[in-house]
TORKE-907958 format. One line per 8 residues: number of its first residue (from 0); their letters; for each residue x, y, z of N, C-alpha, C, O. Coordinates in nm, 3 decimals. Layout:
N
NUM) a) X,Y,Z,X,Y,Z,X,Y,Z,X,Y,Z; ...
***
This chain:
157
0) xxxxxxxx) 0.082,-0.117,0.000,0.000,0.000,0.000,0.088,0.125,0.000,0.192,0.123,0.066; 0.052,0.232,-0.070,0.144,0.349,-0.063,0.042,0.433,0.009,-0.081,0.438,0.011; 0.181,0.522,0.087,0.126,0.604,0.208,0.149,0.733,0.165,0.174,0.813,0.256; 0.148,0.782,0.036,0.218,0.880,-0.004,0.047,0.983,-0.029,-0.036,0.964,-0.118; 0.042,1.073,0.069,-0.100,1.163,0.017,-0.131,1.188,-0.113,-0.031,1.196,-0.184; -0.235,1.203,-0.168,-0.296,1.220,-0.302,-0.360,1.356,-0.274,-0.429,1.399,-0.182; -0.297,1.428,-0.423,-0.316,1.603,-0.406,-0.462,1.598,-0.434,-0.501,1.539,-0.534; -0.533,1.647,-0.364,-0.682,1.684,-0.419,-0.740,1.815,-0.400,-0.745,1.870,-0.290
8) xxxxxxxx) -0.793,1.875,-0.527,-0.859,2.005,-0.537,-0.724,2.134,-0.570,-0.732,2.255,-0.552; -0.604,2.051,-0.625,-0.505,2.144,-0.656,-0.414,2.165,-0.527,-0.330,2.254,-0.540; -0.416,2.102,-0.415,-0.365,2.130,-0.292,-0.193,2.038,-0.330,-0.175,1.945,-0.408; -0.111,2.094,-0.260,0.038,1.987,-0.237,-0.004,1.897,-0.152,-0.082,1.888,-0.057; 0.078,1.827,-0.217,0.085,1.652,-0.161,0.200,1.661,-0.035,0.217,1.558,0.030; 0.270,1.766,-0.002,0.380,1.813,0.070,0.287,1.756,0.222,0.164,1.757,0.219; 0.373,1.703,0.362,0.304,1.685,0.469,0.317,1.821,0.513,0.412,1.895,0.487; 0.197,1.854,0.593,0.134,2.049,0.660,0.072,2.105,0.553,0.028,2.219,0.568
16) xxxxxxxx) 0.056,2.039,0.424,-0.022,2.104,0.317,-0.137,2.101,0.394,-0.138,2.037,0.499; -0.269,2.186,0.341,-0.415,2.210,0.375,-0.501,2.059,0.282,-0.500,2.023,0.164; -0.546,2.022,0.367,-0.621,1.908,0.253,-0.756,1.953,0.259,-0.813,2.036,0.330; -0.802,1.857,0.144,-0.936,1.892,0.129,-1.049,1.978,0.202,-1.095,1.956,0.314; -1.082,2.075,0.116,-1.181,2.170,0.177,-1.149,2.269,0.304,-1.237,2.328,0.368; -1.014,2.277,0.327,-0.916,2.344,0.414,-0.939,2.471,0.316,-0.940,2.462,0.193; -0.961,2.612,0.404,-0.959,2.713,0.361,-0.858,2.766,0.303,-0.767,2.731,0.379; -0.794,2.847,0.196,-0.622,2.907,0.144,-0.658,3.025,0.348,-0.766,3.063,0.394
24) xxxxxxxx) -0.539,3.039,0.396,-0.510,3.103,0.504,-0.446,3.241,0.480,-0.392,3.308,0.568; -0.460,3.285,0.319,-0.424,3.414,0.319,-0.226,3.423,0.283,-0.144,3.331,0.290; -0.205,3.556,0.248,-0.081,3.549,0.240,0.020,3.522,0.394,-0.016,3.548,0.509; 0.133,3.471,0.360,0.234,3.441,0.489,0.203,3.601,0.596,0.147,3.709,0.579; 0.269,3.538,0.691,0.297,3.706,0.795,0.401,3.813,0.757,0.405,3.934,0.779; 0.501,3.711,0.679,0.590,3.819,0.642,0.509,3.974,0.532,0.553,4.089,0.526; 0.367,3.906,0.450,0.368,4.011,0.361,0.269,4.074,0.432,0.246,4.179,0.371; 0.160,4.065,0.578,0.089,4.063,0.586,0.117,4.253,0.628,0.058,4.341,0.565
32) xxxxxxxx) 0.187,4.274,0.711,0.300,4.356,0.724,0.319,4.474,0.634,0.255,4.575,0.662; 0.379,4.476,0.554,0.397,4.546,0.433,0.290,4.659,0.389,0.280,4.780,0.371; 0.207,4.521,0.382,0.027,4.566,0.305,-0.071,4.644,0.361,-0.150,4.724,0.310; -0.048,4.593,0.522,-0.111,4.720,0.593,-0.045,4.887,0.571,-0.112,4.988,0.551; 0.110,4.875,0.580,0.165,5.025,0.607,0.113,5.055,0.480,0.050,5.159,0.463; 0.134,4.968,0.381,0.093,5.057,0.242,-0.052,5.134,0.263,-0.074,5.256,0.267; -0.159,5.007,0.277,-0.251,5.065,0.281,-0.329,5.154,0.384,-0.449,5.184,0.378; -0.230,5.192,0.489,-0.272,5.302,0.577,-0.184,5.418,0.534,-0.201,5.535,0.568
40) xxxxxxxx) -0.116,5.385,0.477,-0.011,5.555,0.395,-0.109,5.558,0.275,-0.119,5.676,0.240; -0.175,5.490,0.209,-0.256,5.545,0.109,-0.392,5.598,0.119,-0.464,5.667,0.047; -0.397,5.565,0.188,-0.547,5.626,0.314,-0.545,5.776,0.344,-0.614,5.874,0.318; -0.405,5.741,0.428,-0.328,5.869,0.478,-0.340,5.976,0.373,-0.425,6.064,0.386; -0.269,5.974,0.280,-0.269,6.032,0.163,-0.432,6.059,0.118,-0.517,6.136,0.163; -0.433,5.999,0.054,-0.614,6.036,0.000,-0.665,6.144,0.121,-0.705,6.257,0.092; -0.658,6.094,0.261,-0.734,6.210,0.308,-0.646,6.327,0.336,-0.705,6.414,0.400; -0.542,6.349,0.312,-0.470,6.495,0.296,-0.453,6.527,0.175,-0.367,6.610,0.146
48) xxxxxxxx) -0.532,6.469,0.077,-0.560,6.551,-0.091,-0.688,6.608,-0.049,-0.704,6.729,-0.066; -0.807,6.519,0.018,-0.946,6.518,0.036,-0.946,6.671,0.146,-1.039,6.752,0.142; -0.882,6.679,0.196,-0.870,6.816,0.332,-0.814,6.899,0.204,-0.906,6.958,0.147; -0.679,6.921,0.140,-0.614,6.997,0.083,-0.715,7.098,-0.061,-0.703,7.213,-0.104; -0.836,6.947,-0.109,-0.918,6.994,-0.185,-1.023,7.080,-0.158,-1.069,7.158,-0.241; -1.069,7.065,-0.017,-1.230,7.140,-0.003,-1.159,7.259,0.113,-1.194,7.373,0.145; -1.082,7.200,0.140,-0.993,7.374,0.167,-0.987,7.475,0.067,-1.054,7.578,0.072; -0.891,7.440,-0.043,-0.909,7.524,-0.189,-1.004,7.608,-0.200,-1.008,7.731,-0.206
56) xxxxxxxx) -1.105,7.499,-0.201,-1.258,7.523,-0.226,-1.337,7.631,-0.165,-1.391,7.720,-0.230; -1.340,7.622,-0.066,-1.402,7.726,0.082,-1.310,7.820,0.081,-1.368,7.928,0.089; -1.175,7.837,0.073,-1.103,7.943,0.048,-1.122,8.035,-0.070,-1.153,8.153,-0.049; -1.107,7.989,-0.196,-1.129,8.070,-0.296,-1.340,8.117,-0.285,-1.378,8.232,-0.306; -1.426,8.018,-0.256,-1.545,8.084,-0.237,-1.506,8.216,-0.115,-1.569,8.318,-0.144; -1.433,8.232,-0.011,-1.459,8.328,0.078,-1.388,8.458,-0.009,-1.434,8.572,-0.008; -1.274,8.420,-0.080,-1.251,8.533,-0.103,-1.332,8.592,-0.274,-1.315,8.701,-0.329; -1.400,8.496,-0.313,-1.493,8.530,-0.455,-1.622,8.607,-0.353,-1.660,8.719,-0.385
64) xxxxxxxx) -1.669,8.552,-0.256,-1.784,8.683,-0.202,-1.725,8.747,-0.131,-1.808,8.832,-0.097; -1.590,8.778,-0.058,-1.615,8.889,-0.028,-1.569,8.984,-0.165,-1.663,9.061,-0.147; -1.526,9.021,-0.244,-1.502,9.040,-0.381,-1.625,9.091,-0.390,-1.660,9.205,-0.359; -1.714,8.973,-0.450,-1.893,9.022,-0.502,-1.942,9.093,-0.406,-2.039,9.158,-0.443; -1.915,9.107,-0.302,-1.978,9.197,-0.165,-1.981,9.340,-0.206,-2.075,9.419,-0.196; -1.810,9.371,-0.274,-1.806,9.560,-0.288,-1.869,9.600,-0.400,-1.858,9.720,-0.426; -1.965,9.497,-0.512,-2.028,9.558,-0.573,-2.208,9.541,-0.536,-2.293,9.599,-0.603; -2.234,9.469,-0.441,-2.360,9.446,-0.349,-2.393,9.570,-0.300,-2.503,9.622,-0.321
72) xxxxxxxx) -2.280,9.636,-0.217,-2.303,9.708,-0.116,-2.264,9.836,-0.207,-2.311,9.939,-0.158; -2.211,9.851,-0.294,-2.172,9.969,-0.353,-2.369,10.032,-0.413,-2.458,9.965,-0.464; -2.368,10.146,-0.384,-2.462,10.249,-0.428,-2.505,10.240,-0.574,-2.419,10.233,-0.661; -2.638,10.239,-0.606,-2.651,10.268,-0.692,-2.664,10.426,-0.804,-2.733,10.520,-0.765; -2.611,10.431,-0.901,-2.576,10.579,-0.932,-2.754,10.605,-0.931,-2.847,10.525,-0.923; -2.750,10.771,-0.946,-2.830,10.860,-0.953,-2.978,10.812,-1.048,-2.935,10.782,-1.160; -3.067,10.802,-1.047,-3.130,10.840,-1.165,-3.158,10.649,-1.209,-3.211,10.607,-1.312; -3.118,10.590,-1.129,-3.115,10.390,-1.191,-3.186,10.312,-1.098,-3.214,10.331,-0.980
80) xxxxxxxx) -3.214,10.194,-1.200,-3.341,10.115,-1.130,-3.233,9.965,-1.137,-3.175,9.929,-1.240; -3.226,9.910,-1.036,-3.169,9.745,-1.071,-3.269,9.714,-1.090,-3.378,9.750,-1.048; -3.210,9.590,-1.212,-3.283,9.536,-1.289,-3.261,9.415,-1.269,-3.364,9.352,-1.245; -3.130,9.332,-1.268,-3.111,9.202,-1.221,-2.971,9.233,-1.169,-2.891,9.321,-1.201; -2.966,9.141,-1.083,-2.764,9.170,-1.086,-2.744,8.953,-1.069,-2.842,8.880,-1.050; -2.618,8.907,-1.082,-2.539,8.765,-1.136,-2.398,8.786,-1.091,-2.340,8.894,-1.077; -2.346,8.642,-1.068,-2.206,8.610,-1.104,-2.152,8.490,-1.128,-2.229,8.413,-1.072; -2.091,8.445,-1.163,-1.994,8.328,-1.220,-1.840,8.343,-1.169,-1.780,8.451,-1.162
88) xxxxxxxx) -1.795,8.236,-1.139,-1.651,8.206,-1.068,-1.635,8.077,-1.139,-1.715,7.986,-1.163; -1.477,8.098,-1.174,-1.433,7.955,-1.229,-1.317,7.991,-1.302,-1.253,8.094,-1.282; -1.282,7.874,-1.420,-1.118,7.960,-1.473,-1.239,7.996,-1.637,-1.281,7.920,-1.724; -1.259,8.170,-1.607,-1.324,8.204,-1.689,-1.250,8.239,-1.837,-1.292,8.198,-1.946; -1.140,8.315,-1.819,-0.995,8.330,-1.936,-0.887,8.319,-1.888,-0.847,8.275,-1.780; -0.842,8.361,-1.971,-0.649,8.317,-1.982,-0.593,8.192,-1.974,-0.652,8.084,-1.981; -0.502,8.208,-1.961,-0.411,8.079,-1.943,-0.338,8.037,-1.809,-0.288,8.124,-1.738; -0.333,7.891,-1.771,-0.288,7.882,-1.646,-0.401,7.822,-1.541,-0.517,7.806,-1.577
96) xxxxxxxx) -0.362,7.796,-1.431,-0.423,7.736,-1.301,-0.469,7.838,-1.224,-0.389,7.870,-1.136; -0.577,7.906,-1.226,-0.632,8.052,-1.161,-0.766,8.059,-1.137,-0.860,8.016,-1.204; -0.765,8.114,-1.040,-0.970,8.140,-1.050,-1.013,8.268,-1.103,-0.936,8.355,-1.063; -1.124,8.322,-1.193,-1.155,8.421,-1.248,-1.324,8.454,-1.142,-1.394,8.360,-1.105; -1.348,8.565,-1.120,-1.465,8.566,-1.110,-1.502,8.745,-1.218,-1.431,8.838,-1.258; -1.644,8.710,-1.224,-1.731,8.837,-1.280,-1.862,8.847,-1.247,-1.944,8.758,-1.272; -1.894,8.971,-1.181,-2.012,8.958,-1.157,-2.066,9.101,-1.255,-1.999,9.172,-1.330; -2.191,9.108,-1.223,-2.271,9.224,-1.287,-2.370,9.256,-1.269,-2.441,9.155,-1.265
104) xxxxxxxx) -2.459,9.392,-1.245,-2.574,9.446,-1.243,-2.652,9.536,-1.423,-2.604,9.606,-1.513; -2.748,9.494,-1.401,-2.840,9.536,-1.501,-2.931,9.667,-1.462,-3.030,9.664,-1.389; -2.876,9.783,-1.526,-2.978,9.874,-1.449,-3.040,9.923,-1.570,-3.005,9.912,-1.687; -3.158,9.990,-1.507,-3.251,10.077,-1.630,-3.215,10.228,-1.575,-3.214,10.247,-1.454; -3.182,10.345,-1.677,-3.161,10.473,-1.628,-3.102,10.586,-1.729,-3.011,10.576,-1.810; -3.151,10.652,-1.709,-3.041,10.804,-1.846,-2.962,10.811,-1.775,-2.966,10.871,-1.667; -2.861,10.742,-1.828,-2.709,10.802,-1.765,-2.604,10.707,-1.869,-2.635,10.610,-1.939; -2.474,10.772,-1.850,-2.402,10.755,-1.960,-2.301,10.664,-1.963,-2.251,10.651,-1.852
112) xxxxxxxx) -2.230,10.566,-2.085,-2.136,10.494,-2.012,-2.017,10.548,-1.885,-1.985,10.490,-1.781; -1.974,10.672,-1.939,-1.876,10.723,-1.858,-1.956,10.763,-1.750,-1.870,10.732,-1.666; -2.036,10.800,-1.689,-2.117,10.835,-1.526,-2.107,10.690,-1.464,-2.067,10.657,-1.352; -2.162,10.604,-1.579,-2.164,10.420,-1.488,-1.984,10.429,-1.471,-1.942,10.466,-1.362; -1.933,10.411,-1.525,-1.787,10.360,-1.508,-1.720,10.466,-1.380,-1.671,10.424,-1.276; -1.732,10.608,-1.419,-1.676,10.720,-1.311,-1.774,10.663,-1.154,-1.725,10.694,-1.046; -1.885,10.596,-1.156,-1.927,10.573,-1.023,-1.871,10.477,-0.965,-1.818,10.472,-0.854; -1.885,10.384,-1.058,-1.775,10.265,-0.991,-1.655,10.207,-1.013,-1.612,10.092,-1.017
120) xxxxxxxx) -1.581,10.389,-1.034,-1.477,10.352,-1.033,-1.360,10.294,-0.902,-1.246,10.256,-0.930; -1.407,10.297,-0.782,-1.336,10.233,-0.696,-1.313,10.048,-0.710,-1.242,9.956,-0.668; -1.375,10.064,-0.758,-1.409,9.879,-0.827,-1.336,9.875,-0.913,-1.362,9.934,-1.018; -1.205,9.795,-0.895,-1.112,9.750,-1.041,-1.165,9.702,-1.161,-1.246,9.617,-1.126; -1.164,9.707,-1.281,-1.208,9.679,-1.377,-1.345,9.671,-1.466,-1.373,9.584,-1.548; -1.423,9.783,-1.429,-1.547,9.766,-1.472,-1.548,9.799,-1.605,-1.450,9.838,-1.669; -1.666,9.781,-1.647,-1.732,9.770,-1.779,-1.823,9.790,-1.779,-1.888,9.721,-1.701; -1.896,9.887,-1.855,-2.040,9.912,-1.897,-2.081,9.935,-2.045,-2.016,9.981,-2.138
128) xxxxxxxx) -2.176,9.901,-2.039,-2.205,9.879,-2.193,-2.372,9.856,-2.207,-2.445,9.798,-2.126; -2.405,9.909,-2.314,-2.557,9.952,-2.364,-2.622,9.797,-2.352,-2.546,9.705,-2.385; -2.724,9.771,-2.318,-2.795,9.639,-2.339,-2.919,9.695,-2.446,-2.961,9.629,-2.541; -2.961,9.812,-2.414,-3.067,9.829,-2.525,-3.097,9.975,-2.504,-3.068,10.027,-2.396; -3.158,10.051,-2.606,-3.212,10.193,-2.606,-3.328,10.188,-2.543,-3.323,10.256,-2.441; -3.441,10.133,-2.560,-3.571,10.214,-2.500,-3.567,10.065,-2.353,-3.493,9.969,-2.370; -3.599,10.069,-2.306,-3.554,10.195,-2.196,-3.423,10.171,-2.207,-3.395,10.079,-2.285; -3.337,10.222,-2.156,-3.203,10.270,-2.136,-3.126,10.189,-2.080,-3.033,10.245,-2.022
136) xxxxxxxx) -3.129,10.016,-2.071,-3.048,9.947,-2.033,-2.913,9.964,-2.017,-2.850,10.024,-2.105; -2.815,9.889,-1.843,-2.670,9.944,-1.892,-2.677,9.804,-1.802,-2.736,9.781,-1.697; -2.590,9.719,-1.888,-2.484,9.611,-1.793,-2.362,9.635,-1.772,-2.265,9.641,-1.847; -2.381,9.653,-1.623,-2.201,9.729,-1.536,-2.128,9.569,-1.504,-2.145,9.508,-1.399; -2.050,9.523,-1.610,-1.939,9.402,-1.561,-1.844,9.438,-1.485,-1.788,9.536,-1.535; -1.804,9.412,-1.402,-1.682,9.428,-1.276,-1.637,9.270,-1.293,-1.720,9.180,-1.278; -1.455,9.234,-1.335,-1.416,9.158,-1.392,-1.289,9.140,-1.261,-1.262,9.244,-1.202; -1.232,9.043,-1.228,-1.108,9.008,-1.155,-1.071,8.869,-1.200,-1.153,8.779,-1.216
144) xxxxxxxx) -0.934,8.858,-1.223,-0.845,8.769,-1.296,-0.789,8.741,-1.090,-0.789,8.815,-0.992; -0.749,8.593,-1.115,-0.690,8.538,-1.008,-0.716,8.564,-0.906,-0.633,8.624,-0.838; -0.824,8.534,-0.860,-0.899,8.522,-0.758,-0.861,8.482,-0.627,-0.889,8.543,-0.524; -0.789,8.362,-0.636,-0.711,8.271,-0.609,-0.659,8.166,-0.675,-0.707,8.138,-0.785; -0.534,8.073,-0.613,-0.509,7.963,-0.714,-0.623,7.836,-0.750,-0.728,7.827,-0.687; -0.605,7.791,-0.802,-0.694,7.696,-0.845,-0.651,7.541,-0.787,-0.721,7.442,-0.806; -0.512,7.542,-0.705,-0.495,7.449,-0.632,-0.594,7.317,-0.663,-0.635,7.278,-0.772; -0.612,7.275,-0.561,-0.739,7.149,-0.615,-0.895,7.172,-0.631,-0.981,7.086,-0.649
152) xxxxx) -0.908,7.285,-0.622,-1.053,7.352,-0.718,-1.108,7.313,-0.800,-1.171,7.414,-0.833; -1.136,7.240,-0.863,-1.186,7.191,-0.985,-1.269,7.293,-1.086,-1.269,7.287,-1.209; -1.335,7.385,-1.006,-1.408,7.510,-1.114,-1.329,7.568,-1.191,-1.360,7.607,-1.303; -1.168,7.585,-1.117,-1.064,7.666,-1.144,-0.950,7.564,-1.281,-0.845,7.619,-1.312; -0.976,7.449,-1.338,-0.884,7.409,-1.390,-0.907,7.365,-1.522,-0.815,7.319,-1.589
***
């Protein structure tokens, strides 16, 4: 009679092999080791992109309203009716990793491009321009390039 085990289900015939219907026990201890540090440094990681991202985020929104704030609170000129006012934030032009924002008011009123622009002129970069003659539409754009970086922003890239 031979006493020599018979491999079954793909198992070694080696003696301390797992026989039949013996569970696989996973990799040795030596790798078991390894696999954790990896996968708690990659963890690690992911959540200091995940903090680093919605930081970005909440940062460039605080400083895009307070921005839209000095044209909220800014006066309306003489003689004008708001009509709607908007804004948009994101990488609106140029080139590069940057946040753009623009906001704008719609007023109805007789008054002239240069009176809209000379009123708000403490506001960097405005723009006004005719939307229509009867009545007297004026859309005042107030424009800012780099807002902040666009870091992990996603609006911004």
């Amino acid at each position: 009679m031979n006493d020599e085990p018979v491999p079954v289900d793909g198992f070694s015939n080696h003696p301390g092999a797992p026989g039949p219907g013996a569970e696989h026990a996973g990799p040795p201890d030596a790798l078991r080791m390894p696999t954790l540090v990896f996968s708690g440094l990659f963890g690690f990681v992911l959540l200091i992109l995940t903090v680093a991202a919605v930081a970005t985020y909440v940062q460039n929104n605080a400083r895009f309203n307070e921005w839209k704030d000095q044209l909220a609170e800014h006066s309306l000129p003489a003689g004008t009716t708001l009509v709607e006012s908007d804004s948009r934030f994101g990488k609106l032009w140029g080139l590069g990793e940057h946040c753009d924002g623009e906001m704008w008011v719609v007023l109805i009123g007789d008054v002239s491009r240069e009176q809209l622009e000379e009123h708000y002129l403490d506001i960097t970069n405005v723009v006004a321009k005719r939307e229509s003659e009867e009545p007297e539409t004026w859309r005042v754009s107030v424009l800012r390039t780099h807002i902040g970086p666009a870091g992990l922003d996603p609006r911004c890239r």
